[in-house]
N, C-alpha and C positions, 0 to 999 in steps of 0.2 A: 504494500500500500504506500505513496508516493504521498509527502507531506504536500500537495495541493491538495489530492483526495481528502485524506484527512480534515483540511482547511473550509474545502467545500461540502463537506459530510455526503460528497457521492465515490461511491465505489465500479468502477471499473471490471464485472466480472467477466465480460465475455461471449455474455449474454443477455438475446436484444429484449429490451421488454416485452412482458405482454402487453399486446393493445387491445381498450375494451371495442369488443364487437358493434360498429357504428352503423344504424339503418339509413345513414346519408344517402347511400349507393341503393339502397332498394326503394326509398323513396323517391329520389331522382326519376329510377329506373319506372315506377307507378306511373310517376305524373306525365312520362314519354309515350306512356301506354295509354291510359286513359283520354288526354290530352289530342291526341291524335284524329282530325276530321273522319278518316275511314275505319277507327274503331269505334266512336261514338257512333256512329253509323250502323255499321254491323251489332252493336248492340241494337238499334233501334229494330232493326230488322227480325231481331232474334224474338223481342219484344213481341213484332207486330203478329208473328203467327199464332199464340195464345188468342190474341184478342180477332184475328180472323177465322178462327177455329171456332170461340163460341158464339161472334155473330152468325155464323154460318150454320152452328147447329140450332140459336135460336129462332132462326127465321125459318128451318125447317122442319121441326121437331112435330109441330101439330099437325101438319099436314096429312090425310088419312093417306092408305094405301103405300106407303114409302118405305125400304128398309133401310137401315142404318145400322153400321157394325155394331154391336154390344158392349164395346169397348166406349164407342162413344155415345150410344147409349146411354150410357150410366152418369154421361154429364147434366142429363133433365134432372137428375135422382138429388146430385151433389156438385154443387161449384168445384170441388178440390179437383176432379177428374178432368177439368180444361185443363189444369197443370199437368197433369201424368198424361194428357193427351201430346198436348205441343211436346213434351219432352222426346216421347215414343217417334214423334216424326222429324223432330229437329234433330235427334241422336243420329240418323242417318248422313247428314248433308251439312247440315245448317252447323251447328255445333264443331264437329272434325274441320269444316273451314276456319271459323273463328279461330279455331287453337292451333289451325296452321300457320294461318295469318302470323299470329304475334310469334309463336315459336321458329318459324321462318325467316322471320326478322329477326328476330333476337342478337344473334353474329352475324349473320350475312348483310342485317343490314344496316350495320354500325362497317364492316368492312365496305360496303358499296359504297360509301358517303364520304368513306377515307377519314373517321373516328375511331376504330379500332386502335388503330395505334399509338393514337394519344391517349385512349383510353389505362390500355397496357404501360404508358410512360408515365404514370401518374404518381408512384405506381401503384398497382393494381395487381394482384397476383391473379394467373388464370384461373388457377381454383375457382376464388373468390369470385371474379369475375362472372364464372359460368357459373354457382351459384344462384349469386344474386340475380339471374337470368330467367336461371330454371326456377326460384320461387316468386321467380314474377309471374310467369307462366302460368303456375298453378295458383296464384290468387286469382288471375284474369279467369282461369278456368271457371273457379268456385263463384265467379261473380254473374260468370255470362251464364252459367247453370241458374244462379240463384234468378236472374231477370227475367230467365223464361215462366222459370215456379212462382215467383211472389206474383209476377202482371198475371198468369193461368188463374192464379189462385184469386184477386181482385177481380178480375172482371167475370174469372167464374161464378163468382162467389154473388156482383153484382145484379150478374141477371139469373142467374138459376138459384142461390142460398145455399144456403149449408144443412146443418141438423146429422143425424148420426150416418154412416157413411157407411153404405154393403162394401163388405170385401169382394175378395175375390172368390170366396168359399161358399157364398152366399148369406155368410153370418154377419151383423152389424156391431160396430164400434162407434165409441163414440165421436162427436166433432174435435173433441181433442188430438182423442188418439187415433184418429186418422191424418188430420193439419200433421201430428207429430212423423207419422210415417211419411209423409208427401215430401216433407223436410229431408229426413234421412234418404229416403230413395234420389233427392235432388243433392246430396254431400254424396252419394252413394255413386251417381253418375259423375259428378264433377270430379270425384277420386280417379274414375277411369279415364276423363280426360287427359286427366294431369300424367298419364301415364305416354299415353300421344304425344304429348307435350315434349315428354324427352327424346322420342323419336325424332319430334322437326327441330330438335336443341344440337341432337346427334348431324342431322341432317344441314342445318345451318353452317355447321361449321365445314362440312365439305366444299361451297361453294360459296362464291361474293354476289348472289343472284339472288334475293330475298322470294321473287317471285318462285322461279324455281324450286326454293326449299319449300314453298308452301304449297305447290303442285304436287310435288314429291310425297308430301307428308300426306294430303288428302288422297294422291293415288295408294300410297299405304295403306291408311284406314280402309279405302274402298275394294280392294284386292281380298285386305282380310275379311268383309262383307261377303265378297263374291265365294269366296272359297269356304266360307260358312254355311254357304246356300248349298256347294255340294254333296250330296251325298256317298259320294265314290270317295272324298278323300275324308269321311268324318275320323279317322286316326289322328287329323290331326290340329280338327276343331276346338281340343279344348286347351292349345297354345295359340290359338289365334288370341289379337290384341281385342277384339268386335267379343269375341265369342258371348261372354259373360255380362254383356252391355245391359241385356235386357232382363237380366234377374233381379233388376230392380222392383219388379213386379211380384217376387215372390214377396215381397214387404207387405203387400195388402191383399198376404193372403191370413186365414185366421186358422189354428196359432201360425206365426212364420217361418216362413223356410227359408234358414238360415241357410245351407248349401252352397246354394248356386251363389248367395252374394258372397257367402269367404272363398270360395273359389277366386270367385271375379277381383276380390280384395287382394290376392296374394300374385294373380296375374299380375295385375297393376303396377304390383310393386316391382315384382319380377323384371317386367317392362322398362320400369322406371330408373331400376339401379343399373340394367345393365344399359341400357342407353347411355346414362348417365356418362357412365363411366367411360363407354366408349369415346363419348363425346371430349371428356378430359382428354382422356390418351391419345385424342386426335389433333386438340388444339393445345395438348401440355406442346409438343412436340411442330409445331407448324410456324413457317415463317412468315410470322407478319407485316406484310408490307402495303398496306393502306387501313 
């Protein structure tokens, strides 16, 4: 110890401090997201099919002589069922785009704009970096899920009402604890996003083409759809990313069947770390030059 040390009562060990964990960078990284004229947008849109769906089924519901799936059916019975509806159709298309979008973006389009670099000079460790990326990701996910269920459930709720809610078994529960299950099955969905998420995180970093990675990403999800539909390869349905999407539906059934959603939970994650990861090992290692 060197009588400055001493003087200045700091010690020299050798080792750098730790730094407390700062949400500068993920906050930042939000209001990039949010902020953005074509995701407030794409949210609006995500919005608008709840509330197309139940003016659609209330303008036709009395009409004699007409059938209507069962599924949407049950939205005369109970507002909450415009939300499990729009969900059922957005999870297809609508949703796997959104989270391509931002995840597509996320590196390629901080490399296209020629930010990357300064970002990395900051510094910034890549970890960290892709991080703070992938849980932006997954709050956008949790958000654009939650937009489709709260507007379902509002404007369900508006023109058809609530009161106790037929499951799927044919038995009723109450308005509580169905609102409660429409919740979870919509955290339940946005889990599975989040897991795509890491795929266009992965996928981002292969190329400076923001669109491209989100082409990529949605051709993914939709491959995994098509190959869920077949029959001839079901060996290998239940690694597909899609497969487990729709067992969100076992939630409203009475009592639930838990199954199919910790399947789908453990996919998820499966998905999610190895993407993950891959994604490190991709841009730990990659020369960045824009």
């Amino acid at each position: 110890m060197s009588a400055a040390e001493v003087a200045t009562g700091v010690v020299h060990t050798g080792i750098r401090p730790v730094r407390r964990p700062s949400l500068r960078f993920l906050r930042s990284e939000l209001r990039l997201i949010f902020r953005r004229r074509r995701n407030q947008i794409g949210l609006l849109v995500l919005a608008a099919v709840p509330i197309f769906i139940a003016i659609a089924v209330k303008s036709t519901a009395s009409r004699p002589g007409e059938e209507a799936p069962d599924f949407f059916r049950s939205i005369t019975e109970n507002g909450l069922f415009v939300a499990l509806s729009a969900l059922t159709i957005e999870l297809g298309l609508f949703l796997p785009l959104a989270i391509g979008v931002i995840a597509g973006d996320s590196v390629a389009g901080e490399a296209n704009v020629g930010t990357l670099r300064y970002l990395l000079t900051a510094p910034v460790a890549r970890l960290r970096l892709l991080g703070v990326k992938y849980v932006a990701v997954v709050i956008f996910a949790f958000v654009a899920t939650l937009t489709v269920t709260v507007t379902g459930m509002v404007v369900g709720l508006a023109l058809f009402g609530g009161g106790d809610l037929t499951t799927l078994s044919g038995s009723q529960v109450s308005f509580t604890n169905g609102f409660v299950r429409v919740l979870v099955a919509s955290a339940y969905i946005a889990l599975c996003l989040a897991s795509l998420g890491a795929v266009g995180l992965f996928i981002s970093t292969l190329t400076e083409q923001p669109i491209a990675a989100t082409i990529a990403t949605v051709f993914f999800s939709a491959t995994s759809l098509i190959l869920d539909a077949i029959p001839q390869v079901s060996w290998l349905h239940p690694y597909l990313i899609t497969h487990h999407w729709t067992a969100f539906g076992d939630l409203l059934r009475d009592p639930v069947v838990w199954g199919g959603v910790t399947k789908g939970v453990y996919v998820a994650g499966a998905y999610a770390v190895v993407f993950f990861l891959a994604a490190w090992a991709r841009f730990a290692g990659k020369d960045v030059t824009s």
